[in-house]
Each structure stands twice: as C-alpha cells, then as structure tokens.
VOGU-3710 file (C-alpha; in Angstrom, 3 decimals, decimal comma):
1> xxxxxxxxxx> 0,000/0,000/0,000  2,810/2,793/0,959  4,643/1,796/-2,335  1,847/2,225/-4,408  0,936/5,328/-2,491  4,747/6,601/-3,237  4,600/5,589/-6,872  1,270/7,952/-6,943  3,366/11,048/-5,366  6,362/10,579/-7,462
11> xxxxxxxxxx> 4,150/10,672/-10,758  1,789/13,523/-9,946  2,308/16,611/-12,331  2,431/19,538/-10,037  0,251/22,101/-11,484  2,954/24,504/-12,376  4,048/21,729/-14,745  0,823/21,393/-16,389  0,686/24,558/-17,682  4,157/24,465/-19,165
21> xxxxxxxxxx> 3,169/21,411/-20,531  -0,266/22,716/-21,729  0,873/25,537/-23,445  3,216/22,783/-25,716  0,678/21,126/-26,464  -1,207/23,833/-27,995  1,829/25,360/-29,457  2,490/21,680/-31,485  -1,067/21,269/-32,394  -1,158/24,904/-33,874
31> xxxxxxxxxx> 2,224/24,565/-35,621  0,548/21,251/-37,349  -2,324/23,388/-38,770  -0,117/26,291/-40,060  2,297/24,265/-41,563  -0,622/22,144/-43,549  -1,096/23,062/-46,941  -5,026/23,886/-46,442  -3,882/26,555/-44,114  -2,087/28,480/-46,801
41> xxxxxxxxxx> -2,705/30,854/-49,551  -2,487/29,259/-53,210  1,077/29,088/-54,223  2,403/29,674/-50,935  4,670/27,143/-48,796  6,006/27,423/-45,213  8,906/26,052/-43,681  7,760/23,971/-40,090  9,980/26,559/-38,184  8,021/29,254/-39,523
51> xxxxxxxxxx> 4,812/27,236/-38,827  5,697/26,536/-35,163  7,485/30,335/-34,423  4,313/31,722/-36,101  1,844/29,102/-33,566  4,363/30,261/-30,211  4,083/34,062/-31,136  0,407/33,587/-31,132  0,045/31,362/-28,562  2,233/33,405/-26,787
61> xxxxxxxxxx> 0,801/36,808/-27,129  3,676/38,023/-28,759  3,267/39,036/-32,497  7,008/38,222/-33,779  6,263/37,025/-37,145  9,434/34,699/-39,300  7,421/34,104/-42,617  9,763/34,937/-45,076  7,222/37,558/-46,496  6,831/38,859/-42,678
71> xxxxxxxxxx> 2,958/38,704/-43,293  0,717/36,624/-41,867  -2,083/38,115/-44,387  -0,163/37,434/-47,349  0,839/33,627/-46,259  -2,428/32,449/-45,036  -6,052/31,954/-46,177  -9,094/32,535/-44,055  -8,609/28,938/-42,123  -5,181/29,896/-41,023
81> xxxxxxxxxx> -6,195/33,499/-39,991  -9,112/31,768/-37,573  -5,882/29,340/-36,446  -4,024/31,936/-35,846  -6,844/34,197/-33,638  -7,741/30,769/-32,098  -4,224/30,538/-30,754  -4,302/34,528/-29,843  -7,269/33,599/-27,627  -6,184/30,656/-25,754
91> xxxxxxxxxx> -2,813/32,192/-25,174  -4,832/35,310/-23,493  -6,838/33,268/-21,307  -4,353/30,544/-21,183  -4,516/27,347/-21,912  -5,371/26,043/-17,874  -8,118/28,232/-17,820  -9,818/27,009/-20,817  -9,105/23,590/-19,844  -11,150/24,465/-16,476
101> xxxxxxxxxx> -14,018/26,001/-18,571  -14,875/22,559/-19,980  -14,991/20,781/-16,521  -16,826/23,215/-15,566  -19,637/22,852/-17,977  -19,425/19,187/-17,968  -19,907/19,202/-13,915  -20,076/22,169/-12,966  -17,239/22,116/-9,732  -13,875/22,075/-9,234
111> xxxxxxxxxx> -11,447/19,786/-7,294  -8,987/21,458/-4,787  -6,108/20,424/-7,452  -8,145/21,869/-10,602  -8,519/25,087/-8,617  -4,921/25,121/-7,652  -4,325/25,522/-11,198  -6,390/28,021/-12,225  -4,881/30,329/-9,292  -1,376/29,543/-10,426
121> xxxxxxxxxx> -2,238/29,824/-13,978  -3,611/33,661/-13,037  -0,952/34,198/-10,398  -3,197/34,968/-7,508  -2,603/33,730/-3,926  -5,994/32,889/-2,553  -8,620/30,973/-3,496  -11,653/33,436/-2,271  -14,264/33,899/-4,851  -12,147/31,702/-7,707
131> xxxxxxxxxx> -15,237/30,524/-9,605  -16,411/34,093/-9,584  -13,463/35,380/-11,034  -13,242/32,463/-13,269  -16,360/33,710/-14,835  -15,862/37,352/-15,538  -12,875/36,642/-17,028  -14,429/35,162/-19,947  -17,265/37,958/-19,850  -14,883/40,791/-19,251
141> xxxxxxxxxx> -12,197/38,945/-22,519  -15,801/38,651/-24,941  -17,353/42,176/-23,708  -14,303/44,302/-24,559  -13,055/41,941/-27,932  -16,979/42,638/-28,941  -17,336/46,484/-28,282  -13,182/47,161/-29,316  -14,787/45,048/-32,815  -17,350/46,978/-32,797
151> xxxxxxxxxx> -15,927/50,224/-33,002  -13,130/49,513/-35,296  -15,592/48,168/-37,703  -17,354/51,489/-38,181  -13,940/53,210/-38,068  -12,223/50,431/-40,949  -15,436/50,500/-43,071  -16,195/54,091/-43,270  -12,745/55,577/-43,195  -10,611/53,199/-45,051
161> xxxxxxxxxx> -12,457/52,215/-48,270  -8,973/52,460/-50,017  -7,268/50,029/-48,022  -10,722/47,536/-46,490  -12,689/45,868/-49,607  -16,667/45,226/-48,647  -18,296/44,791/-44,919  -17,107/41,407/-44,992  -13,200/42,514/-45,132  -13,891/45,093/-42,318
171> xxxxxxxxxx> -15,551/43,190/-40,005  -12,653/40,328/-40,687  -10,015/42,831/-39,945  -11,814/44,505/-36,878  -12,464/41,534/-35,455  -8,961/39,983/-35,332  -7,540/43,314/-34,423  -9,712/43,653/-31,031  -8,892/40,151/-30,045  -4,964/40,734/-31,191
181> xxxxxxxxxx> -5,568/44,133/-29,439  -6,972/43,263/-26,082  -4,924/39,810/-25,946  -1,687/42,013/-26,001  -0,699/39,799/-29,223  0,286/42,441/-32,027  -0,222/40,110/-34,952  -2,523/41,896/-38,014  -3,392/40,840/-41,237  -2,641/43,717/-43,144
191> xxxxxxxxxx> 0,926/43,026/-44,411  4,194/43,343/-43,074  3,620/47,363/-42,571  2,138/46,848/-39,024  -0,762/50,220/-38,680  1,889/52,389/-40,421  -0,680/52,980/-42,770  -3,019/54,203/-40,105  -0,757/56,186/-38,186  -2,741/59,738/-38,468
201> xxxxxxxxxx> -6,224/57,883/-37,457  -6,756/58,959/-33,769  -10,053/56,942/-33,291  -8,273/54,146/-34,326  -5,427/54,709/-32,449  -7,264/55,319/-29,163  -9,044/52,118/-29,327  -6,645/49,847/-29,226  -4,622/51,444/-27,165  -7,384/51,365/-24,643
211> xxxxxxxxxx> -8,297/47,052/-26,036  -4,116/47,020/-25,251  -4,121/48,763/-21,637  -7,314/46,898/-20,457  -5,546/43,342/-21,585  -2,722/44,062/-19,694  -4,014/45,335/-16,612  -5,635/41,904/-15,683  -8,788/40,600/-14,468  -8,104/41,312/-11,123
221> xxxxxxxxxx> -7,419/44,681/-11,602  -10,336/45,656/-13,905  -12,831/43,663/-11,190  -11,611/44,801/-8,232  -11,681/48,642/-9,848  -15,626/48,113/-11,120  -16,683/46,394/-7,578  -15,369/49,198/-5,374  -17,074/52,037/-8,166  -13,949/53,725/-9,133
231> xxxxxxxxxx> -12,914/54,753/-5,317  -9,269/54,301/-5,392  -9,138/54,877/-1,725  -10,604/51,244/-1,315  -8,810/49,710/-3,407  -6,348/46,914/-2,667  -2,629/47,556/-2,835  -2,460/45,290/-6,115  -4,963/47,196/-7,924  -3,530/50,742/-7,030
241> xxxxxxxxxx> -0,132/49,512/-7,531  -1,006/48,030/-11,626  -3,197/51,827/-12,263  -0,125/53,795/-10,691  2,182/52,245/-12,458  0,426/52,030/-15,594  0,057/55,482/-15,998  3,473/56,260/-14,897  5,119/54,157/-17,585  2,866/55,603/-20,323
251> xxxxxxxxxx> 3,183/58,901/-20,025  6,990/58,632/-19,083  7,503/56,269/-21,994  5,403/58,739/-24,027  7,249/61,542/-23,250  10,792/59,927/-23,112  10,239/57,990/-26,651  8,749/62,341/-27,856  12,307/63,824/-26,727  14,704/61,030/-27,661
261> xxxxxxxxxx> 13,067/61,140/-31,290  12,441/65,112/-31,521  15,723/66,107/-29,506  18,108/66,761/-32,769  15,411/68,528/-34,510  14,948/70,835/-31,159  18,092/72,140/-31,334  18,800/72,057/-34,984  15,926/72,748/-37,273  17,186/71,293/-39,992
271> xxxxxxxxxx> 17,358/67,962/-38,682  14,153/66,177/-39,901  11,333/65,532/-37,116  10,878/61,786/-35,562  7,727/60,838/-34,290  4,887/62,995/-33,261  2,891/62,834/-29,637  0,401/60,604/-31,112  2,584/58,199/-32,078  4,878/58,582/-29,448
281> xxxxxxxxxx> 1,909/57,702/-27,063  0,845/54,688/-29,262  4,662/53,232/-28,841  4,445/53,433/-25,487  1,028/51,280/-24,980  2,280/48,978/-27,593  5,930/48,674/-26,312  5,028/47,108/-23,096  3,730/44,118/-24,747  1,527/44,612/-27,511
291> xxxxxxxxxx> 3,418/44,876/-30,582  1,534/46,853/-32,990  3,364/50,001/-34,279  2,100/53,305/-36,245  5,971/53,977/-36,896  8,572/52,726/-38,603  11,035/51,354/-35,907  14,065/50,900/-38,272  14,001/54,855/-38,455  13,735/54,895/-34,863
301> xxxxxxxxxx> 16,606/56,457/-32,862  19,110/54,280/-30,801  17,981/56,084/-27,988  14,680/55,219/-28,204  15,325/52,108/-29,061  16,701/51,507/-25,702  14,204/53,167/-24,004  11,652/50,701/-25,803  13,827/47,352/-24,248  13,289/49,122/-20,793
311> xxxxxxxxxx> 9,602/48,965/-21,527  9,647/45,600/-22,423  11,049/44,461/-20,014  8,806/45,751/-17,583  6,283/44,746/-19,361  2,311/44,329/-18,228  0,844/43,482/-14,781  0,300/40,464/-13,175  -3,203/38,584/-14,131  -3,189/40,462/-17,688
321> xxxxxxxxxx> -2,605/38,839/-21,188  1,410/40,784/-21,567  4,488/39,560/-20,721  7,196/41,125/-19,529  8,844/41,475/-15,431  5,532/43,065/-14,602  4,895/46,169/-13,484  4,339/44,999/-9,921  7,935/43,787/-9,660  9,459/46,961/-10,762
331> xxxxxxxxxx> 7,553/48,506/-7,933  8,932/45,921/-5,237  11,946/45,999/-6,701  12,163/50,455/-6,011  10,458/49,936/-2,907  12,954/48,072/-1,816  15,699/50,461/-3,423  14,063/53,004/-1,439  14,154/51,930/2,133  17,687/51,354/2,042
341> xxxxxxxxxx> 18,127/54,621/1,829  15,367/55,764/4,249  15,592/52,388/6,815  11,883/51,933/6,217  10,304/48,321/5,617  9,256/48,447/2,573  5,642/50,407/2,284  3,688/51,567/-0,276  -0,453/53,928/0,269  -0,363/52,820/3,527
351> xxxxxxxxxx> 0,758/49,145/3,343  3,350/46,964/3,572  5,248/44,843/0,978  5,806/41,640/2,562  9,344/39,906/2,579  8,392/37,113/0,291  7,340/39,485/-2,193  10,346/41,379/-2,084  12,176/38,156/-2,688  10,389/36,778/-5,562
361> xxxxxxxxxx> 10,816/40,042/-7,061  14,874/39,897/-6,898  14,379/36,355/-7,691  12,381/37,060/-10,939  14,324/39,569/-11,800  17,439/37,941/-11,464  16,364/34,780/-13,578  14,899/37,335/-16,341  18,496/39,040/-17,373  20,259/35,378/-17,043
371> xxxxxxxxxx> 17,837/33,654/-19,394  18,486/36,871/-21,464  21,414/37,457/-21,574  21,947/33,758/-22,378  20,031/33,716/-25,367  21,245/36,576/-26,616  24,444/35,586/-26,475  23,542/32,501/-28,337  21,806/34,755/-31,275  25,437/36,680/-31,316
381> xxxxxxxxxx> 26,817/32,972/-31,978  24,387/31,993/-34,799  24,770/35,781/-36,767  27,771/36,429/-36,688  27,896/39,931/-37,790  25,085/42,028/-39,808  22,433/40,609/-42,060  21,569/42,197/-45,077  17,487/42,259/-45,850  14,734/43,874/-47,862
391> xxxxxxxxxx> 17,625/46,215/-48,978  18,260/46,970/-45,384  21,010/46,007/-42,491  20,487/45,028/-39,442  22,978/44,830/-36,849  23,788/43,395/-32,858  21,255/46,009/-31,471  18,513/44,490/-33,451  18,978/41,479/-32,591  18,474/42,421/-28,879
401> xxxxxxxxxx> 15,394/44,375/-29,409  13,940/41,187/-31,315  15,110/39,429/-28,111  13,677/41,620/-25,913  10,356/41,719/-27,538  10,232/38,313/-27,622  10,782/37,549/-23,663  8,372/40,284/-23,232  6,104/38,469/-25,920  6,102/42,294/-27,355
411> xxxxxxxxxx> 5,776/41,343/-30,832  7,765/44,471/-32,107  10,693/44,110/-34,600  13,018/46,568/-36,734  12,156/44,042/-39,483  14,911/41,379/-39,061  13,202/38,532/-37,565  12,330/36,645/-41,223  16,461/36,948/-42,016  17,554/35,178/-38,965
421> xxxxxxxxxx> 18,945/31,384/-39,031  17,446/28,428/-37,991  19,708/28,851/-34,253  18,308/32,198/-33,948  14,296/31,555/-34,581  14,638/28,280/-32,108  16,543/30,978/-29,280  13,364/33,145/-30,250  10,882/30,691/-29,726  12,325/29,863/-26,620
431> xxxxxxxxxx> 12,210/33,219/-25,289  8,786/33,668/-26,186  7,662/30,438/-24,569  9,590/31,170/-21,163  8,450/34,797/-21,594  4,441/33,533/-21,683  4,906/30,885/-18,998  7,360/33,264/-17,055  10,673/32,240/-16,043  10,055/31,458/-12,037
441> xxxxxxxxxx> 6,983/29,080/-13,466  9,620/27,505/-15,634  12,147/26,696/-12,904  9,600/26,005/-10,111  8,244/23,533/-12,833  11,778/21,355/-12,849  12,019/21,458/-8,800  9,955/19,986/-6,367  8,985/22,027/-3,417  10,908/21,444/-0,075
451> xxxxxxxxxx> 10,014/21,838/3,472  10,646/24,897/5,439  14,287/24,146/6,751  14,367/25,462/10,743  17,979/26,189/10,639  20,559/28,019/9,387  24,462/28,945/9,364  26,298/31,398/11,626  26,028/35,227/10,215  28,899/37,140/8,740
461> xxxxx> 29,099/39,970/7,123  29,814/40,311/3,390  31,661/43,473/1,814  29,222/44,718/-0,717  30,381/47,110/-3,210
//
C-alpha cells in the first residue's frame, strides 16, 4: 500500500508543470495546422519553423512574425487566420483556464487540485471567490473583444475604403484586431507594414490602445476597480499599484520615446522631425507588450530604441494577457531600493510589501536578465555579424530588441526577424515560450517544493560594493 501510495506522489504533475506542458501542447497542435497546406494561400509554402514560431508568437501573445514575407495576411487563407486568432485567444486566457471552462460545464465544480491551477495559472494567492473570477474573465475577454470590434468596424469600413474591400473585409479585420488588441498579441493581417498605414487615425489609435491597456491590466485589476465604483481609496494595494504604475510608464515612456526622437530637430531645425505625440503615445502602450506600431522602428533612434527594451522588459501586470517582469515587480523591486536609503520596511499607500514578495521580485528579476542574456548571447553565436534584408542592415542592437520583444512576448521588430537562421528563430521561440509561462513558473516547474528548513548557518558579514 505505501509503495503504491509513493509511486502515486512521485508521478503527480504539479500544477505549475501542467501549464508548461499545456501551453506545448497547444503550441504543437497549432504549428501542425499552419504548416498544412489547407492553411495556406495558393502558391504559398512554409517552412515547419516558420509554422511553429508563427503558432508560439500567437500562442504566446507576442506578435514576432518569421514568414519569409513577414505577413501573416499574405501567407495564409481565411482557415489559417481563424488558427491563428484561435491561438491569440487561448494564449490570453491561457490554456489552464480554458481547460477548467470545460470541466466546468461538464460538472459544474472544481477539485482542490483543478482550482490550484487556475490560481497559479492567473498568479493569484488565494482561493476566495475563484469561480467568480473564473467567470468574468471570460465575460470581461468577450465584452471588450466585442465592443473594441465593434468600433473599429465602423472606423475600418467608413474611413478606409482604399485600403478595407466590402463589410465582410472590415468586419474580418476589426475583429482579429480587437482580439490581437486586447490579448496584447500584435499580430494583423494587413501586411508586413504593421498600422503604419493608419498612423494619423486617432479613433483608431485610441481604441486599441485602450483594447491594449485593459488586456494588460488583468482581471483582477479591472474587477476589483468596477466592484469598489472607481474609489481608489478602497482599493487593494495590487490594484492601485497596476493603475499607478500604468500610468506612470505611459506617459513617461510617451514623453521619453517624444524627446529622444524630436531632440536633434529641437536644437537644430534642420534635422528632420521623428515621431509625433500621437505616435509617441501609441509606442508606449504597444511597447510594453503589444506589438503593434504606427511607426517605422528601423528609423527609430538608438535612444529610443533603448528606451523601448526598458519597456519591455517591464512589461504588463500580473493577471493580464502581456508579458514582460511586470509592473508589480518593478515597484517591489524600487520599494525596496528606497528603504535602504530611508531604513523603512518596505511600504507603499499605507501598506506593507511583505518579505516574500520582495524576494520573488529579486528572484524574478534575477532569472529574467540570465535567461536573457543567455540567449542573446547565443543569437550573437548563430549571426555572426550584420544581415543584409529587404535592402536593409540590421545589426547586434537588433537582434536584442527582437530578443527583448520576444521575452516580453512584445511582438515588435526593426524588421529582421524573417532573415535570422534556424539557431536564432529556435533561441526566439524559446524566449517567447519562457516569456508567456514566465521564467520562475519555468524553474519552479523542474524542482519539487521542499520543506521549510528550521535552521541556518552562523552570520557574517559580506563586503558589498
């Protein structure tokens, strides 16, 4: 009886590790369908690298695109588009929580170990009011994807007649942009131009931003802010830490991206303008983990191209569909900065940050550059030096915004993505994957959990510095 009891334990899938492995599974079932011929456009043929980095950018969230023609529209016909969108979706709600959604319909409860996944699938710490939440997540995902449709409809149909053919064409396009929008995915099916093209339209512009802010705040967030009626006095520390920081980043990142790309002409007016506030603002929604762009990024300064791999790598908030650190991390993180200096615990509107969080945050952190700067370093093996493109050339600091925008399942790219090798695309899809899942998932995954040890070695201090 014990033996068989031990050969149970030592076989159980820890829930952690069933959401890595989930999220493979849909990644290899969606790389089958791209890569199958009935997915394609007449004439066209994909490599099965290309099929499974296009399935783990969607799945992913992430938007990176390899197809040699860098367009997703060009390569595949309406069956691969819904593929595609289907992959956007289940990455956004992830794959554990639509696994739950069909137990629940089938019997309508959960067992302590199904629930234990759903609340480590969301990263939440208590199980108060799961099934709740469980629910308005899907309502809150359809409600916005159907009004941000909606509205982009009228805005596609009546506006763009030169670049959307017939209702049918506008509502296809609307559609997958508000679920690409509010999933944090940047993928489109206009070509490999991004919304260049739409760059001047501020209703446009507005509404996904707002489909790509609402993603990546997270269920939590957007629930906790409607239940308490907008009082930010009452609400808890996680919710007032995501809004704070959310705005903070975006109009910091708007302004930052403004000046780094505007500076030159400022004090020489013959220098030619960069971007303009509207699209400055755009860049700095989409940056932390969207991955649509109104701009050209291989025009982009190398200032602001730095600024942007800040961005991503802070990425979204906790609970939402981005990728990314998190914003809550960066706040632990500065909290913690700060009361060195002041000898305060760690505190934040009237609360304390307790010592685990701090930890995890260091912890996170910590893995996050290694498994970057790893891969990167592995991309610097595989390219050697620059790669010649579309009549372009791309160089080291491109490939570490494509890496950074692929941890931070971003989706944005100077355009060199399709050009890199084999090595490179695999270190990408890697990135993305550990991005989605998130890199202390990942490792907690591989070890097993061990008991609180009571003891510890004699203290000594350490020179620092």
């Amino acid at each position: 009886m014990d033996t068989a009891l031990k050969r149970k334990k030592k076989f159980e899938i820890r829930p952690i590790a069933f959401i890595c492995l989930a999220f493979l599974f849909v990644i290899f079932i969606g790389s089958l369908l791209l890569w199958a011929p009935f997915s394609l456009n007449e004439g066209m043929s994909v490599d099965y690298i290309d099929a499974l980095f296009t399935s783990t950018s969607a799945t992913c969230v992430t938007g990176l695109v390899s197809l040699p023609n860098g367009s997703v529209g060009d390569t595949y016909n309406l069956f691969g588009r819904f593929v595609v969108a289907a992959l956007i979706q289940i990455g956004g709600l992830g794959a554990a929580t639509l696994a739950m959604s069909f137990i629940l319909i089938i019997s309508n409860s959960l067992t302590m170990n199904q629930q234990t996944l759903i609340k480590e699938s969301w990263n939440i710490s208590s199980f108060k009011g799961l099934k709740r939440i469980f629910y308005l997540n899907f309502l809150i995902t359809f409600v916005a994807e159907f009004v941000g449709a909606i509205l982009l409809f009228f805005d596609l149909y009546f506006l763009h007649s030169d670049v959307i053919k017939g209702v049918d064409d506008a509502f296809g396009h609307a559609f997958f942009l508000s679920v690409s929008a509010f999933n944090n995915a940047g993928f489109d099916v206009f070509g490999n131009s991004s919304l260049i093209n739409f760059s001047n339209d501020v209703f446009l512009n507005i509404i996904i931003s707002l489909l790509i802010i609402f993603g990546g705040l997270g269920y939590l967030v957007i629930i906790d802010f409607v239940s308490k009626k907008c009082n930010f006095k009452k609400l808890n520390l996680h919710t007032k830490v995501v809004l704070s920081m959310t705005l903070f980043l975006i109009v910091a990142g708007t302004l930052t991206i403004y000046l780094s790309e505007n500076m030159a002409h400022f004090i020489d007016n013959n220098e030619p303008a960069g971007m303009n506030l509207l699209e400055s603002y755009f860049l700095s929604v989409s940056t932390r983990t969207a991955g649509f762009t109104t701009y050209n990024l291989y025009d982009a300064r190398i200032a602001s191209i730095l600024l942007m791999n800040i961005l991503m790598f802070v990425g979204a908030s906790p609970g939402g569909t981005g990728g990314g650190i998190k914003t809550t991390t960066v706040f632990a993180l500065f909290m913690r900065i700060r009361s060195g200096f002041d000898g305060k615990h760690p505190h934040a509107f009237k609360r304390s940050i307790a010592k685990d969080t701090i930890q995890k945050a260091f912890t996170l952190f910590f893995l996050s550059v290694l498994f970057l700067c790893f891969f990167i370093l592995l991309i610097f093996c595989f390219e050697g030096g620059s790669i010649e493109g579309n009549g372009k050339t791309y160089d080291s600091l491109d490939y570490v915004f494509d890496a950074f925008s692929a941890f931070a399942t971003v989706g944005l790219s100077v355009g060199v993505t399709p050009f890199f090798t084999v090595g490179s695309k695999i270190c990408l899809i890697l990135l993305m994957y550990i991005g989605r899942i998130g890199p202390m998932s990942i490792s907690l995954s591989l070890f097993k959990n061990k008991k609180n040890i009571k003891w510890k070695y004699v203290d000594e201090e350490l020179p620092i510095g």
